[in-house]
N, C-alpha and C positions, 0 to 999 in steps of 0.2 A: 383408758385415756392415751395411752402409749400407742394403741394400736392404731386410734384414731388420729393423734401427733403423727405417726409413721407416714398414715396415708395422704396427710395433708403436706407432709415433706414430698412426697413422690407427684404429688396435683403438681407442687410448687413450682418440683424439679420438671416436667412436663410443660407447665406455664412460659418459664424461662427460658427452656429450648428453644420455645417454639415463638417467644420473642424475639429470641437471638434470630433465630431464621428471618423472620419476618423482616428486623433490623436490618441485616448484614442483606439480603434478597436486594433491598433497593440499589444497594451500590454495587453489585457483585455484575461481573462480566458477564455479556451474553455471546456465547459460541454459536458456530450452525459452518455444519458442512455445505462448501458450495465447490460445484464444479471449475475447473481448472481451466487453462486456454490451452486450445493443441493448434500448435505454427502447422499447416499441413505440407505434406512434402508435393511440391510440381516439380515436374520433370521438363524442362525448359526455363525459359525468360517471365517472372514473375512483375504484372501490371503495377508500373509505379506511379499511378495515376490517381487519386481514392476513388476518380466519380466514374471509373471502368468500371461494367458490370460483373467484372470477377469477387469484384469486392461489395458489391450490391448482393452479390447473392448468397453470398458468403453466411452460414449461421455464425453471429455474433455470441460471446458471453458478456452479458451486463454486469457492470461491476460499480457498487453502490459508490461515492465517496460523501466526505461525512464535513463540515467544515474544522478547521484544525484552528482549535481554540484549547492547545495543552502547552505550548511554549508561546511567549513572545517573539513577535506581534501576533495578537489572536487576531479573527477577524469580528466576533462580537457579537456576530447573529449563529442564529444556527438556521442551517442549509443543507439539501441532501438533492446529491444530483447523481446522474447515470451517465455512465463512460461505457461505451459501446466499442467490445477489442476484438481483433481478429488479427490473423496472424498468419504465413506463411513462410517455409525455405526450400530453397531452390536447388535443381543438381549445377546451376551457375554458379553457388556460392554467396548465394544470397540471403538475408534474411530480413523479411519486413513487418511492421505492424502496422495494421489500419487502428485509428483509433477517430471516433468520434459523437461528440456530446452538441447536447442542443446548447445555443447561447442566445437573447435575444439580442445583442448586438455586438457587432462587426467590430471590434476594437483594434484600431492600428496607429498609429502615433503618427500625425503629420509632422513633416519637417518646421519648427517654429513653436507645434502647439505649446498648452503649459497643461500640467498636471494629468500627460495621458497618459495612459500605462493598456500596454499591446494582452491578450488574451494571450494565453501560452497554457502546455499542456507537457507535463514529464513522463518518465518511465526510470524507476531505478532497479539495478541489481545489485544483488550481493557479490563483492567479488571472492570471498571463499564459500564452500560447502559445508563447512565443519558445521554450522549452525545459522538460522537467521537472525544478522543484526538487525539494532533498534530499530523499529519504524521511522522516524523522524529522523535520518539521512544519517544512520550508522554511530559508529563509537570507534575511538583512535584502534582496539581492537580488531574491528569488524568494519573498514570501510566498506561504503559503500558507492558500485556507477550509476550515474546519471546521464542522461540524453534529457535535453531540453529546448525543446521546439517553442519561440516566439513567433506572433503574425508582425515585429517586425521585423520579422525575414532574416532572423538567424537560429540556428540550432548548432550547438553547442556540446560536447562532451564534458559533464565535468566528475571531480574525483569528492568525497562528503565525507568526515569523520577520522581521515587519515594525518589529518596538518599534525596535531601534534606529537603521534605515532610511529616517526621513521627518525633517523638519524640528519643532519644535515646532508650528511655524504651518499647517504642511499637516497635520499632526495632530488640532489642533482645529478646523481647518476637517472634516475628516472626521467627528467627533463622538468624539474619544480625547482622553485625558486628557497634557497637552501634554509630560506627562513621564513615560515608560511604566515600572511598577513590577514587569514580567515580559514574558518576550518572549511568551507566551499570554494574548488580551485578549479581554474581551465586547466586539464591535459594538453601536455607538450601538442602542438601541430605532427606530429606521427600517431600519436592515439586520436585526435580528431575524424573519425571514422562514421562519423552517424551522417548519412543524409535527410531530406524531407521534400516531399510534394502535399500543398496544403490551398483546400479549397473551403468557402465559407459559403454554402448555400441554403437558401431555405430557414433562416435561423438555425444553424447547426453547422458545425467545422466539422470536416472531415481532413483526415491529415495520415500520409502511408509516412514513417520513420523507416529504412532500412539502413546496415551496412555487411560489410562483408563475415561469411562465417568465419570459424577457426581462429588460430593466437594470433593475436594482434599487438599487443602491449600489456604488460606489468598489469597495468590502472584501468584497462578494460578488461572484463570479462570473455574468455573463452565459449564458443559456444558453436554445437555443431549437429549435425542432424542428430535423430539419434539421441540425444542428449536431455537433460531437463535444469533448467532454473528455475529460481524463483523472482519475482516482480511484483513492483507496488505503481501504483500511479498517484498522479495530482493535477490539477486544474487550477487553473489562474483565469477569474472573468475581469477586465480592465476595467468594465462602465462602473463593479464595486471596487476601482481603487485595488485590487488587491494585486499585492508584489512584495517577495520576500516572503516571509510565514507564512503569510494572509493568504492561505489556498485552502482548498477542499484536499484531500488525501483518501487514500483506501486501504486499506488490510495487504500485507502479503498473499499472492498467488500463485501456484506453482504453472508456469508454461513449458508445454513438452514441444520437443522440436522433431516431425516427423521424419520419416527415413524411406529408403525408396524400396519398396517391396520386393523379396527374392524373386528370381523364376525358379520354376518347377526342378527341381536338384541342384541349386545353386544354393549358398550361405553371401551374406551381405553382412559385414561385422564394422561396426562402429564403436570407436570409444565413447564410453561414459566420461563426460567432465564435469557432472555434476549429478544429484543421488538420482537415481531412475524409478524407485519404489512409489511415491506417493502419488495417488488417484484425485483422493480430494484435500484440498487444503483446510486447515479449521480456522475460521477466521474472526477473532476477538473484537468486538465493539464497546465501551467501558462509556456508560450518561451519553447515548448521541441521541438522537432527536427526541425529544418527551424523556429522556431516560433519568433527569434531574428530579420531574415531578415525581417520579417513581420510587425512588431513592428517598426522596423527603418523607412520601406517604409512605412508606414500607419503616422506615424510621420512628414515624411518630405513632404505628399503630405497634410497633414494638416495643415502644416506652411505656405505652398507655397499657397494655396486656401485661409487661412487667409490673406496674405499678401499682393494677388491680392485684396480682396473686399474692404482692407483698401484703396488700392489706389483707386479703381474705386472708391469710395465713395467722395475723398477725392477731387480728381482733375474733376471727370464728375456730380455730384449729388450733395455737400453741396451749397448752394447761396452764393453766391461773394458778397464780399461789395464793 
């Protein structure tokens, strides 16, 4: 009986593994390596145009975003759309990214209307190396830049997760207001460096972001041929109302920023300002589209398999007195 008690502890211990698996499988992150974006290096004046064929011909990386329903204001639905990036820097000093996603409508704010809100489209980086901050626009730790292009017709540098992270005094040395009124802030007019050309054709926005390479300011990010960051994106569609929270977002990605190739017994040396090792980034998705249902049934078939080996244990396998 002992041997048989033995074996029926070891089903038991097998049963409930393999519940927990099942359990914990619903809600557990899904990883997957995806290719990176490489800025390419031109040697010349780079098209700041989107609907130029440099950028038409351009191989693009599509990069999922997912809607961002993890903080307030969520948006409520679930949504998965494609951001189509490409990127280039220049021996001018230039750096730009195309970016563009389909929308079915043209969202722009006339003067007067009531409750319009403009389609806009971001890009953030990390401003240190040490490690990637949060997704969700950094931590007092780990702020993080933002460039934020509106269709109405401003783009915008701003600074995320730093407000309550400095001192007053390093604050206004930086050009911020010594007492910050939100943790999302416009950089002084000297870090305002980002420009845009932005077209809306075809149901779909195209939009080139550039500014200039090298150190700019504290609050913006360094960034130089040669070099590698990392970058997140978001999406704002106006006809869904959404502004503030209420975007689609994406995963961290690493962009490499290309460099202008040796000649035949020459060396070309660039600093790193940021890590140069990574190829692909691993990119975490935690319940996004269907991933709820998954979770639920991966739970409930786990409960249900625990709760049969309890019984078979309890009424076919323990010794009776």
């Amino acid at each position: 009986m002992a041997t048989v008690a033995g074996r029926g502890l070891a089903v038991l211990a097998l049963l409930a593994l393999a519940a927990l698996i099942a359990g914990v499988a619903g809600f557990a992150v899904v990883t997957a390596q995806v290719p990176g974006i490489n800025a390419v290096y031109v040697d010349g004046a780079i098209p700041l145009d989107p609907t130029d064929s440099f950028w038409q011909q351009m191989e693009k990386a599509e990069i999922s975003l997912v809607s961002q329903n993890i903080v307030y204001p969520m948006t409520g639905y679930e949504d998965v759309r494609t951001l189509r990036v490409a990127a280039a820097v220049s021996s001018e000093g230039i750096l730009a990214i195309y970016l563009e996603w389909e929308d079915p409508t043209m969202d722009v704010p006339q003067p007067g209307g009531i409750d319009e809100y403009p389609d806009k489209v971001a890009v953030q980086f990390p401003l240190s190396s040490d490690s990637l901050p949060y997704i969700c626009m950094g931590t007092a730790e780990q702020p993080v830049s933002i460039v934020l292009w509106s269709a109405s017709g401003s783009t915008e540098t701003l600074i995320a997760g730093s407000a309550y992270g400095m001192s007053p005094e390093h604050r206004e040395a930086l050009g911020l207001h010594s007492v910050p009124t939100s943790p999302i802030e416009l950089v002084p007019p000297e870090a305002q460096v980002w420009g845009s050309n932005a077209v809306y054709k075809d149901g779909k926005w195209m939009v080139v972001l550039y500014r200039p390479t090298g150190s700019i300011h504290e609050l913006v990010p360094t960034l130089e041929p040669g070099s590698e960051t990392s970058v997140a994106f978001a999406v704002w569609q106006g006809s869904k109302a959404e502004v503030g929270g209420k975007k689609s977002t994406s995963a961290w990605f690493t962009m490499r920023l290309g460099m202008p190739e040796a000649a035949p017994g020459e060396t070309v040396t660039v600093t790193e300002t940021q890590p140069g090792e990574t190829v692909y980034e691993t990119v975490t998705e935690t319940m996004t589209r269907g991933g709820l249902g998954l979770a639920l049934a991966g739970f409930i078939v786990g409960v249900i398999i625990y709760t049969v080996a309890v019984a078979a244990y309890i009424y076919l396998v323990r010794p009776r007195r």
